[in-house]
C-alpha positions in Angstrom: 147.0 119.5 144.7 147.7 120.4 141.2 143.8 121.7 141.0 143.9 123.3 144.4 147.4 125.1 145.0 148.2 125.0 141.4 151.6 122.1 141.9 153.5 122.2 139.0 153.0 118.9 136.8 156.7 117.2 138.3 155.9 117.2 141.6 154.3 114.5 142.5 155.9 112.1 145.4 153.4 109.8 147.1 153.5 106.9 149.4 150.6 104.8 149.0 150.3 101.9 151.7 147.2 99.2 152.5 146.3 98.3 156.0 145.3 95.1 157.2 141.4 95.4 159.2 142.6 96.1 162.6 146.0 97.8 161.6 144.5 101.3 161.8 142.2 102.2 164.5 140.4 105.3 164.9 137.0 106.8 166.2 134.2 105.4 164.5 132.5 109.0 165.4 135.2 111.1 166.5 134.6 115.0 165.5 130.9 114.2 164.2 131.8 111.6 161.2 130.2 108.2 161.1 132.5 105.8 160.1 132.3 102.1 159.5 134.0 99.6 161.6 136.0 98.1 158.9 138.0 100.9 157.9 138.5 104.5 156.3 140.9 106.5 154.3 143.8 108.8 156.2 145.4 110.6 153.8 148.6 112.3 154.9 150.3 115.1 152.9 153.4 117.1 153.9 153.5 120.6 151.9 154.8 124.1 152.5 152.8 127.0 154.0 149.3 127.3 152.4 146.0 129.9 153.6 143.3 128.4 155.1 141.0 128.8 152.3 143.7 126.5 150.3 143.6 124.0 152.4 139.7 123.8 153.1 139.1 124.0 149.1 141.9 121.0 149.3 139.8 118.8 151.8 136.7 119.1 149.7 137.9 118.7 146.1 139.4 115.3 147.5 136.5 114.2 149.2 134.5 115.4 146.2 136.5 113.2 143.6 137.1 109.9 145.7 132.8 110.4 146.1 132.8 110.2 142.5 135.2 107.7 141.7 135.4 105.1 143.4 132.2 105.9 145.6 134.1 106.8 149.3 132.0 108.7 151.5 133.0 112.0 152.7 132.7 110.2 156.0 135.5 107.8 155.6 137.7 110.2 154.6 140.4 111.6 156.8 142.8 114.6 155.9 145.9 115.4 157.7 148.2 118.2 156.5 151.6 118.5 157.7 152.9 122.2 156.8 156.8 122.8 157.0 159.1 125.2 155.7 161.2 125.0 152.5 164.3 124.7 154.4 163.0 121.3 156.1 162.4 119.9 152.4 165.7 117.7 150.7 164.8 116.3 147.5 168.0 113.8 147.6 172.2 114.5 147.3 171.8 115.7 151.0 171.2 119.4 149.3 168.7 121.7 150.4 167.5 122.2 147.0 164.4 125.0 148.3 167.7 127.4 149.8 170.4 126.6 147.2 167.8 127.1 144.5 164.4 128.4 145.5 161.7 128.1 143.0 160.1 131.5 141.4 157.1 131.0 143.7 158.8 131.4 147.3 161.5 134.4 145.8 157.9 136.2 145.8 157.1 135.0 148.6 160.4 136.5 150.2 160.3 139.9 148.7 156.5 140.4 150.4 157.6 139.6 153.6 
């Protein structure tokens, strides 16, 4: 993300969870992909608003670097994106931290509205 929609180093939350064969079931050739029985990669992000070109350069710089280390195939790669607003974002104290104190980035964003 930091490469893609230039996230500020400090940002980084991730959940990172392993599934048991069986646990995750999906399509082996749903939407034209050939995947293998025994499993693939669904990687989920949650994110404010981004352009289309964003996300589609997103999708292939991931697929590119987990092709190159440690050998996935674009294939077994699956990308979800779940965009919400920066009022639907609390980063802990029960604060709206985006509202009460809205980074540079979306004050822009507000004045070109």
């Amino acid at each position: 993300m930091r490469e893609t929609f230039s996230t500020p180093d400090g940002d980084p939350f991730q959940i990172i969870t392993e599934h048991r064969q069986g646990q995750l079931i999906a399509d082996r050739n749903f939407m034209g992909a050939e995947r293998p029985p025994d499993g693939f990669i669904r990687i989920q992000m949650f994110l404010s608003r981004a352009s289309d070109s964003d996300q589609a350069g997103l999708y292939q710089r991931i697929v590119e670097r987990l092709a190159a280390s440690p050998g996935i195939r674009a294939d077994d790669v699956m990308i979800v994106l779940t965009e919400v607003g920066l009022d639907d974002w609390s980063f802990g104290r029960g604060e709206a931290q985006h509202i009460l104190h809205p980074p540079a980035s979306a004050k822009k964003e507000s004045v070109l509205a």
